[in-house]
C-alpha positions in Angstrom: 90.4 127.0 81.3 87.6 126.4 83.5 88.1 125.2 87.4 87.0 121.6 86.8 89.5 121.2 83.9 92.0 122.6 85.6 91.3 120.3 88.6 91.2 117.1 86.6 94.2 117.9 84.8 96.1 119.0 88.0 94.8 115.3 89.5 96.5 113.6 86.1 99.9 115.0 86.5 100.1 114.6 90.2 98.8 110.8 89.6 101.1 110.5 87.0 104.5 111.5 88.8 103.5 109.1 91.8 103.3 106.4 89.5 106.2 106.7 88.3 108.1 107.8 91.7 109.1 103.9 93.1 112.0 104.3 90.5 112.9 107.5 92.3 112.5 106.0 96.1 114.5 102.5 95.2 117.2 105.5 93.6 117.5 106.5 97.4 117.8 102.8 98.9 121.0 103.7 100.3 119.1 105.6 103.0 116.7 104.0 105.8 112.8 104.7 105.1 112.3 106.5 108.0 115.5 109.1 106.7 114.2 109.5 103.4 110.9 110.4 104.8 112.7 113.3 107.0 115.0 114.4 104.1 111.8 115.2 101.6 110.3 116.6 104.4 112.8 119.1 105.3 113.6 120.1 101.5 110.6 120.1 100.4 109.9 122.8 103.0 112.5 124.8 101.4 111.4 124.4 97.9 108.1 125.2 99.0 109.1 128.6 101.2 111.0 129.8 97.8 107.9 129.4 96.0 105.6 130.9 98.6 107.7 133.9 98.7 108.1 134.6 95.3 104.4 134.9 95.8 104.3 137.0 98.3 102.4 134.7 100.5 104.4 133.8 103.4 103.3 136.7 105.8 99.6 135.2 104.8 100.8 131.8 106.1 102.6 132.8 109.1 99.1 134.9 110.2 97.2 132.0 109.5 99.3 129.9 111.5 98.5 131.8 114.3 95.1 130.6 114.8 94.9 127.2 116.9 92.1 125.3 114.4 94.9 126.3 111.6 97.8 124.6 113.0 95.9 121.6 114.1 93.6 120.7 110.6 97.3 121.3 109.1 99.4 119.2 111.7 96.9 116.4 111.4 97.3 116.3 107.6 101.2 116.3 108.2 101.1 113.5 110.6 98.5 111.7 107.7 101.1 112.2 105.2 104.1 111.2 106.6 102.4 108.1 108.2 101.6 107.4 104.2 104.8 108.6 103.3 107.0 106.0 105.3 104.9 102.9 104.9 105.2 103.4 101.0 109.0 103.8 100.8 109.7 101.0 103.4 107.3 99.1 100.7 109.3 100.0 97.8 112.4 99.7 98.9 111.4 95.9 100.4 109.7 94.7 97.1 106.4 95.5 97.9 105.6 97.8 94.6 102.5 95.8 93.2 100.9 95.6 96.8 101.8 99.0 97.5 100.1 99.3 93.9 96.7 97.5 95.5 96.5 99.8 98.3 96.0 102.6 95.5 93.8 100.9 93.7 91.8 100.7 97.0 92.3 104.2 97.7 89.7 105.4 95.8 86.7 103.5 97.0 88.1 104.7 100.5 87.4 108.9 98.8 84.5 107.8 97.1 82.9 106.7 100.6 84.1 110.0 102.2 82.8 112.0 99.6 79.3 110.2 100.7 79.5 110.5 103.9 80.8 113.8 104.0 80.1 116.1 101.3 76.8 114.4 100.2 78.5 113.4 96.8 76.0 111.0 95.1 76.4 108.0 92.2 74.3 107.4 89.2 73.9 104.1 87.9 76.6 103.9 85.8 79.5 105.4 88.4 77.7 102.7 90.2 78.6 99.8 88.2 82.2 101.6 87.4 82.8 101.3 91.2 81.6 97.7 91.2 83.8 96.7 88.1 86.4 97.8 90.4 85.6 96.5 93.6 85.3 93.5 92.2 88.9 93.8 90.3 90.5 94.8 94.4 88.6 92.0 95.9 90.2 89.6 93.5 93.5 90.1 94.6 92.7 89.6 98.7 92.3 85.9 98.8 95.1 85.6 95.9 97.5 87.3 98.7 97.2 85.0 101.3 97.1 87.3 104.2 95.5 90.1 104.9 97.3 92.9 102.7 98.3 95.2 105.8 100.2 97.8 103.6 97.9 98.4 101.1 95.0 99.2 103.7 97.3 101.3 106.0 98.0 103.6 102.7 94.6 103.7 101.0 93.2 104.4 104.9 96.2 107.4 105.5 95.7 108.8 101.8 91.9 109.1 101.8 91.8 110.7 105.1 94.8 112.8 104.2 92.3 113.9 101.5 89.5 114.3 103.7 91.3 116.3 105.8 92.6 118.6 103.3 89.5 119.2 102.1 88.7 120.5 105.2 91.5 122.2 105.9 91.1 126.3 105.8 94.7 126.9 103.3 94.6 126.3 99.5 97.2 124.0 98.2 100.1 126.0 98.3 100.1 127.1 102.0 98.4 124.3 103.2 100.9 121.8 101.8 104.0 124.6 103.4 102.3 124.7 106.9 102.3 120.5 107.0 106.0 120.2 105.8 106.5 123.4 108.4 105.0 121.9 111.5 106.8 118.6 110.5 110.4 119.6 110.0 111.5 120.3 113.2 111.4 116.3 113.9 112.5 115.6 110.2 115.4 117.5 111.3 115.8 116.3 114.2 115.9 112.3 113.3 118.8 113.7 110.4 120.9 115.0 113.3 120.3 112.1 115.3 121.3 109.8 112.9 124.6 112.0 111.8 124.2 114.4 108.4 127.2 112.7 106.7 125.0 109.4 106.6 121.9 111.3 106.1 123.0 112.1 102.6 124.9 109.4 101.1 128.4 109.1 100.8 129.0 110.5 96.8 127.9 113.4 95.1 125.1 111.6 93.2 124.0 110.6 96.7 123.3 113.5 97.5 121.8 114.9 94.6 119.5 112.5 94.7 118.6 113.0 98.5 118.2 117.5 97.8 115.3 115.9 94.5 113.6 114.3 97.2 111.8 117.7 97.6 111.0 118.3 94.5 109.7 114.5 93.5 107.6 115.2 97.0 106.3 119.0 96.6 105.1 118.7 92.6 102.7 116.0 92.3 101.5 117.0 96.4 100.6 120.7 95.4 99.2 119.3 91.9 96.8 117.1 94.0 96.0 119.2 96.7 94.8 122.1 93.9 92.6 119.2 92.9 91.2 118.1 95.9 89.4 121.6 96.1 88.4 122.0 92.4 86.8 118.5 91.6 84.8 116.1 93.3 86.0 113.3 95.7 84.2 110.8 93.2 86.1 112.3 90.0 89.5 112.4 92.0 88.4 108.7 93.3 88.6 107.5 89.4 91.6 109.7 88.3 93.6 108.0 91.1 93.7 104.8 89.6 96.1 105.9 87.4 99.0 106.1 90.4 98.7 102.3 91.2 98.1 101.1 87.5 101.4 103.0 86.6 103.4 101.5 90.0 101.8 98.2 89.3 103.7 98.3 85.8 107.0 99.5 87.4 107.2 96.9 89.9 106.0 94.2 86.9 108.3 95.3 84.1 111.1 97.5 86.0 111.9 95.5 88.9 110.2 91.8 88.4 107.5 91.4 90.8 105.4 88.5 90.8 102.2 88.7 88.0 100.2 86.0 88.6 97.2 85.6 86.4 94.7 86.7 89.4 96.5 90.1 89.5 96.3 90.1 85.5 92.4 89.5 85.9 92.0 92.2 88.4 94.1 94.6 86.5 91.6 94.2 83.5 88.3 94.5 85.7 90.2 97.9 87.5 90.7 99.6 83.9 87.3 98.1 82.5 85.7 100.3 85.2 88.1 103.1 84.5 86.4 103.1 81.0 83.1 103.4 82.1 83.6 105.7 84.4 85.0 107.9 81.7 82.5 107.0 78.9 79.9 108.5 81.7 81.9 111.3 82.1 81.9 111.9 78.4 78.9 111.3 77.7 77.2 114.0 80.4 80.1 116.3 78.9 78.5 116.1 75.8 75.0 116.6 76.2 75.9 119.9 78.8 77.2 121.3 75.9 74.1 120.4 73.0 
């Protein structure tokens, strides 16, 4: 499988998963925000140090962790993340799905500008008038909001910086994602013991079941885009990321009865119209590479 396909398809799955993950979070609504942040921090940490061993990676890791510019690329991606992480679930969990859903859908323009300004990424007319469609799709659900949607521009700000900075960053997916859970966990543990273990986990077994997942829900679809931030463009993993809010928007429509007003239905249909001619671009220069 060549590196971009394995890139795009690693950006699908980890899209996919957080599209579907508000069904997970309002699971775990027994548990503050600010808890379930530190719980899927601190498990995920251990899921993540199994795997890294199994490897045979985690002298690598704790080497590179020695050097100062290592610990602070990967602490500043940590903070990035968890910042992201807690405004999402406190979203969720107070019936904010579809504008959580917006701040995704904004999210990409945000990656699209960084790949610009950053890594000299360029447009052709067509990705042009994809991001456009789109734009124009975002913009038409500002006004119909009434106020000035704070939580979707604090997570498409967090998320596309949190990209930024991982593209940056000197580890590859694996290790970089254990050093940021790593250098977070001591105060992810901390807040759990300061807000007693016994209600840190729920009070029945499912409770707590549900509370150990939060590690996995949080380390899968993480690793899956951080091995695509390094294999495909910023543009590429701009478009592919409107599949997250498009798949929330739809839980907190159908699932959990959100408001759909017909201005969100008209900017849902300009967001995928410019998701289809993004991809018919996409085709199309696949197809006359290989002639």
């Amino acid at each position: 499988m060549s590196t971009a396909r394995s890139g795009v398809l690693a950006a699908i799955a980890a899209f996919t998963l957080w599209g579907i993950l508000p069904i997970f979070w309002k699971l775990l609504g027994f548990l503050p925000p600010a808890t379930i942040v530190a719980q899927r921090t601190v498990w995920s940490l251990l899921l993540l140090l199994i795997v890294l061993r199994l490897r045979g990676e985690t002298g690598g890791l704790f080497r590179a962790l020695k050097k100062p510019a290592t610990v602070g690329w990967h602490l500043l991606s940590g903070i990035l993340l968890s910042l992201n992480w807690t405004i999402y679930v406190w979203a969720t969990l107070h019936g904010h799905i579809i504008e959580s859903a917006l701040g995704y859908y904004l999210n990409p323009f945000f990656n699209m500008l960084a790949g610009a300004l950053w890594f000299g990424e360029k447009h052709n007319r067509v990705q042009l008038a994809a991001i456009a469609l789109a734009l124009a799709g975002v913009a038409i659900q500002l006004p119909a909001a009434g106020k000035i949607p704070w939580i979707a521009l604090i997570l498409a700000g967090t998320f596309a910086t949190y990209g930024v900075v991982r593209k940056k960053a000197p580890l590859e997916a694996l290790s970089g994602l254990t050093a940021e859970t790593l250098l977070l966990a001591p105060i992810g543990i901390g807040w759990i013991l300061l807000h007693s273990p016994s209600t840190s986990f729920g009070q029945t077994g499912l409770q707590m079941g549900l509370v150990v997942c939060s590690g996995l829900v949080t380390a899968v679809p993480l690793l899956c885009f951080g091995f695509a931030t390094r294999k495909i463009s910023l543009t590429t993993l701009g478009i592919l990321q409107f599949i997250a809010p498009t798949l929330q928007f739809l839980v907190g429509w159908l699932v959990y009865h959100e408001t759909l007003t017909s201005t969100r239905l008209y900017s849902f249909t300009l967001i995928w119209l410019a998701v289809g001619v993004y991809a018919w671009d996409a085709m199309r220069k696949a197809s006359s590479s290989s002639t």
